[in-house]
C-alpha positions in Angstrom: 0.4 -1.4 -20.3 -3.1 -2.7 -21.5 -2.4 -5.6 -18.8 -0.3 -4.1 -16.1 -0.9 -7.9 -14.5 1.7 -9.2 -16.2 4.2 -6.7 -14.5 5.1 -10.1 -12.3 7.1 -11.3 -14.6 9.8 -8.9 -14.4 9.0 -7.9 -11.3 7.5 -9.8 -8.9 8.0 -7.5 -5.8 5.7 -4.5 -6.5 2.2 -4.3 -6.3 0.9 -4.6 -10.2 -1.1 -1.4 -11.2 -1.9 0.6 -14.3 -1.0 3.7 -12.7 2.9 2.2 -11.8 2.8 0.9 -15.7 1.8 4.2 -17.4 4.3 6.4 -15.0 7.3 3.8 -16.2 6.4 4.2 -19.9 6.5 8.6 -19.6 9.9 8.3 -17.5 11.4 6.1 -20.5 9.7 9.0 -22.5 11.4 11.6 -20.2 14.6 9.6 -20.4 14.7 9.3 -24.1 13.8 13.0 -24.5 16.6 13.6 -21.9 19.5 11.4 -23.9 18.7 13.1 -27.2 19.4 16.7 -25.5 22.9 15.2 -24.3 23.6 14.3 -28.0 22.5 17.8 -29.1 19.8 16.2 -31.2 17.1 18.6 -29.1 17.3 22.1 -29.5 17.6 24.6 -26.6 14.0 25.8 -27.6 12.6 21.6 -28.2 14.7 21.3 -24.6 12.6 24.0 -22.8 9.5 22.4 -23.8 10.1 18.7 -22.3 11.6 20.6 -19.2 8.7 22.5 -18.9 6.4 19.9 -20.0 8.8 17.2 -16.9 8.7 20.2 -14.4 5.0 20.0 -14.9 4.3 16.5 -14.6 6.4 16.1 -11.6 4.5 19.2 -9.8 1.0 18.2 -10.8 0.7 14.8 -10.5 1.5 11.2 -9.2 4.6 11.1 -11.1 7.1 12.1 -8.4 5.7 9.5 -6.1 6.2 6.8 -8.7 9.6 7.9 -9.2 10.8 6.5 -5.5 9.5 3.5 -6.0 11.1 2.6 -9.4 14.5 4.9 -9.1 15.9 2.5 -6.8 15.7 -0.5 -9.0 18.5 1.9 -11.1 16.0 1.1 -14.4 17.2 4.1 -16.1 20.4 5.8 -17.3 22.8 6.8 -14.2 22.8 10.5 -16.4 19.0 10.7 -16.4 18.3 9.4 -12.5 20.7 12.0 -11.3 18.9 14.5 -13.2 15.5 13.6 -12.3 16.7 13.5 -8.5 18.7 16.7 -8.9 16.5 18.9 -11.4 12.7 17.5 -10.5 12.6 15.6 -7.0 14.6 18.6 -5.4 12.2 21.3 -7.1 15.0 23.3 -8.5 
């Protein structure tokens, strides 16, 4: 992330940029946070916060916009892209 330059080398297609690297390192966040609530290591009360805390993120800011350019690469867990497409993209 400190050198989002480097990107090129596992990805050679999109435009290098900070912004693209930082938005890819919270979606793993939001994907981890996601698989730990499908094991029932979250609480319903920990769950509401990162669902709050994703709702937000995909309201306010750049996120969503990120999202279409690196959910079609299918980076992250079938479970998790369906979520983020159902739950966040859609606004439910």
């Amino acid at each position: 992330m400190v050198d989002p330059s480097i990107q090129k080398v596992i990805d050679n297609v999109c435009k290098p940029s900070r912004e693209l690297a930082y938005s890819f390192y919270i979606l793993w966040i939001c994907s981890h946070a996601y698989a730990m609530r499908q094991r029932n290591i979250l609480s319903d009360n920990d769950w509401a916060g990162w669902l709050q805390w994703m709702r937000n993120i995909f309201r306010k800011g750049t996120i969503k916009e990120m999202w279409a350019q690196v959910e079609t690469d299918r980076s992250f867990n079938p479970a998790f892209q369906n979520f983020v497409n159902t739950e966040m993209v859609a606004g439910k």
